[in-house]
N, C-alpha and C positions, 0 to 999 in steps of 0.2 A: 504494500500500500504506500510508503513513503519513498519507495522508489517507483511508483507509479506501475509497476507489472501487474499487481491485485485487481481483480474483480470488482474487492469491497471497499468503499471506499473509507477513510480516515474515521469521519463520524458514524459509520456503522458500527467499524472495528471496535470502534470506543465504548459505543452504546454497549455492545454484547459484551463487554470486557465488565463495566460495571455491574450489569445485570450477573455475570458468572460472583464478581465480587461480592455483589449482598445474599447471592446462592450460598456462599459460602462463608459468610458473616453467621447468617442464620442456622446452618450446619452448626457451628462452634457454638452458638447460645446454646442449641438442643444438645449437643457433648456437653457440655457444662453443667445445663439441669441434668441428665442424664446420672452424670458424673456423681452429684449431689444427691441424687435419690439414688444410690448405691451408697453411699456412703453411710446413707439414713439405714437404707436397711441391713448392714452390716451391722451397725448398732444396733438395729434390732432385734438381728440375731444372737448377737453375743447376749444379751440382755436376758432374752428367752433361752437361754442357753443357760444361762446360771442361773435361772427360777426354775427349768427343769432339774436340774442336779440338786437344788435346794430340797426342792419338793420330793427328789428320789431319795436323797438324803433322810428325809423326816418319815417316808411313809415306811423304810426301811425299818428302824427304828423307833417309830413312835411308842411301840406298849414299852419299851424300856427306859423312856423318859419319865421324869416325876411329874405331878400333875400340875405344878406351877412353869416347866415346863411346858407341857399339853397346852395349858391356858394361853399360851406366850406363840405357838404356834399358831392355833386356831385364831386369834385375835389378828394375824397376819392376813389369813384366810378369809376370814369372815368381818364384814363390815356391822352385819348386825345379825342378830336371831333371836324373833320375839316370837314369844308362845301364846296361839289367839284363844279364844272362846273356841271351847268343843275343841281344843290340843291339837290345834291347826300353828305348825311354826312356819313361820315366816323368813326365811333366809335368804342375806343379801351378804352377795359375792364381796370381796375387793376386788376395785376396776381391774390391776393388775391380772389378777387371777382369772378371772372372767374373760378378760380379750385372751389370757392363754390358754383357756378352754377354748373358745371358740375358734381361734386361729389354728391353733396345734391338734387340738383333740376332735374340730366341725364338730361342734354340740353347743348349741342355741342356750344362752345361758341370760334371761332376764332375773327380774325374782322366784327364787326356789319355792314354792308351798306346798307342806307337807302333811297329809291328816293323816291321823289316827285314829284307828275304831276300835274302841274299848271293847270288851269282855264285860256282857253283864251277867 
């Protein structure tokens, strides 16, 4: 083109040179975010990595712990567990736990409720 042999002339050349350039601007944003949600979920993983080993850890073990202990566990576990009218309890996950039920284990875990039917 600047020795005038080309087809295309100067201002084409330029045009499609730019337009490859923002092709290729936007390539490296998407690498980057990319880049960035890898990173996020490495740390996720590592993270659910040590709450599974935590968790394999306790359930190994649990009747050999004391029961202050047991309390200090479950208190990890559990956010709340109320016992309703007619011995309906009521259990609610910790967030934690709960997104690693449901991520790791697919099991839908909103509030747990539990009834019991007496013996009369």
């Amino acid at each position: 083109s600047l020795m005038g042999e080309s087809s295309y002339t100067p201002e084409v050349l330029s045009k499609l040179i730019k337009e490859q350039e923002k092709k290729i601007a936007v390539h490296h944003e998407q690498i980057e975010e990319l880049e960035m949600q890898k990173a996020m979920a490495k740390s996720t993983m590592k993270s659910l990595h040590l709450m599974c080993d935590t968790f394999k850890s306790w359930a190994n073990e649990f009747d050999s712990y004391t029961p202050e202990r047991k309390k200090m566990i479950l208190s990890q576990i559990f956010d709340s567990i109320e016992v309703r009218k007619g011995y309906k309890l009521h259990i609610r996950l910790n967030e934690s736990y709960r997104l690693f039920l449901e991520k790791w284990c697919r099991i839908e875990v909103e509030n747990v409720v539990v009834d019991f039917i007496t013996r009369k």
